[in-house]
N, C-alpha and C positions, 0 to 999 in steps of 0.2 A: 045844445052847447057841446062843442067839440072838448074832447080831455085832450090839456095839453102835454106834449110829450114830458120827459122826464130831462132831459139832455136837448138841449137848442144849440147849434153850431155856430157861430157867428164867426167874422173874418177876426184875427190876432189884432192888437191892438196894445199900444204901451200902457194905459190906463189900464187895463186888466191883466198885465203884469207886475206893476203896482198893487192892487187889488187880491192881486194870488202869491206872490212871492210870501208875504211873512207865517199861510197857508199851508202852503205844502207839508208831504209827508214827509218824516221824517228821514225815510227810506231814500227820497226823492232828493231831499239836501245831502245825505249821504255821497247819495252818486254826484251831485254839481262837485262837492268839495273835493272829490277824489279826482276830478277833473278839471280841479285848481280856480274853480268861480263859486262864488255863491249863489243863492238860487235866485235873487235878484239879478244876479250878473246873468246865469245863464238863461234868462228869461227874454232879459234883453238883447243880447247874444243871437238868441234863438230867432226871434222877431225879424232882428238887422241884416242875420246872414238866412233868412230860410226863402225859393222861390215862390211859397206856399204856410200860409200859416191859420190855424184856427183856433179858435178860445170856445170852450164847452159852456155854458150856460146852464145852472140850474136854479129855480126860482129867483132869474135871472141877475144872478151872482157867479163872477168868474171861479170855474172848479176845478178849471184845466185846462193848461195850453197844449199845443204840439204842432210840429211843421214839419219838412221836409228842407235838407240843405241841399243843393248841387253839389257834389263832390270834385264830379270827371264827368263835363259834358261827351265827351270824348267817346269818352268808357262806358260813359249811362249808368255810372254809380252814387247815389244818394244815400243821406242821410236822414233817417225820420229820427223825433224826437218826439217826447211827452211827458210833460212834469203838471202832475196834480195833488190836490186837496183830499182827506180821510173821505171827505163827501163824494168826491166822483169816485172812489173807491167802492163807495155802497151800491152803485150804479154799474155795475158790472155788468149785466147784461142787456143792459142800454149800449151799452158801449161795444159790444158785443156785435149786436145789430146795426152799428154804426159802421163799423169796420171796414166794411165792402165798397161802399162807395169811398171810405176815406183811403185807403188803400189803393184803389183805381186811381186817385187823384194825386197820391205820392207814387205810381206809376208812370204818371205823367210829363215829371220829373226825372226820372231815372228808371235804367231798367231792373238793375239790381240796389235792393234796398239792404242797407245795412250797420249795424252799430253795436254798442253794447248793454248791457245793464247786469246791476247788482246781482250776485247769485242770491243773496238777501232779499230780493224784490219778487220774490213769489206770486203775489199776485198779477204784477206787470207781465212777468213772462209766461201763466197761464191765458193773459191777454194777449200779447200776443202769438202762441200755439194757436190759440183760434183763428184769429187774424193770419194764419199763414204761414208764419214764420218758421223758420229751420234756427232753433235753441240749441246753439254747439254745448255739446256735456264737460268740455275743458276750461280749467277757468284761467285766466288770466288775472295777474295781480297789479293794479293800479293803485300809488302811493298808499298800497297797504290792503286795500279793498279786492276781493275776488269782483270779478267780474265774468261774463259769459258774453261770447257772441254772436249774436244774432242776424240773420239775413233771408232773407227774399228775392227771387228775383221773379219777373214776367214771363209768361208763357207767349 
């Protein structure tokens, strides 16, 4: 009997936006509303505008979406996103190991990745450090909230 992993990927899906939105952290609703949607809104949002989107599974319960937006087909600048549940929080380095191929796949997309998150979001932005990203140390303030910004681009 094979152990099954801790984190299953599966394609996005509006039912487990449903499913995740009244979920999320706290942290995670922070940054939708400072960005003028709820986390329902930005779930949906997330879904409708991403070229790319996946939902995290664990004990096969939605714990976490994320995707990739087109920005500037032009430019090859994109948008990743990811709003999750205190549970895929605990899963940190699952998600960790995950990274490489999900990254390659929002690459795919765009050649520089780019966006923001809470300076509050600690854990998010140790996530992505690993995952690559360049974590600007200025923050910018969003209807009230610091935020930092972060990006990637392809070698």
């Amino acid at each position: 009997m094979t152990a099954r992993p801790p984190i299953e990927l599966v394609p996005g899906a509006m039912a487990h936006a449903g499913n995740l939105a009244p979920r999320l952290r706290r942290i995670d609703r922070i940054e939708c509303e400072a960005m003028g949607q709820t986390g329902a809104q930005a779930l949906h949002h997330g879904l409708a505008a991403s070229a790319q989107t996946w939902t995290a599974l664990i004990d096969g319960a939605p714990q976490a979406m994320f995707g990739v937006v087109v920005a500037c087909a032009t430019s090859g600048e994109a948008i990743p996103w990811f709003l999750g549940s205190t549970r895929v929080a605990s899963e940190a380095r699952a998600l960790i190991g995950l990274g490489p191929d999900i990254i390659a796949a929002m690459h795919r997309h765009g050649r520089c990745l780019r966006n923001f998150v809470s300076c509050d979001n600690r854990a998010a932005i140790r996530l992505l450090e690993h995952w690559g990203f360049f974590v600007e140390p200025d923050p910018i303030a969003v209807r009230g909230i610091a935020f930092r910004r972060f990006i990637r681009e392809s070698v």
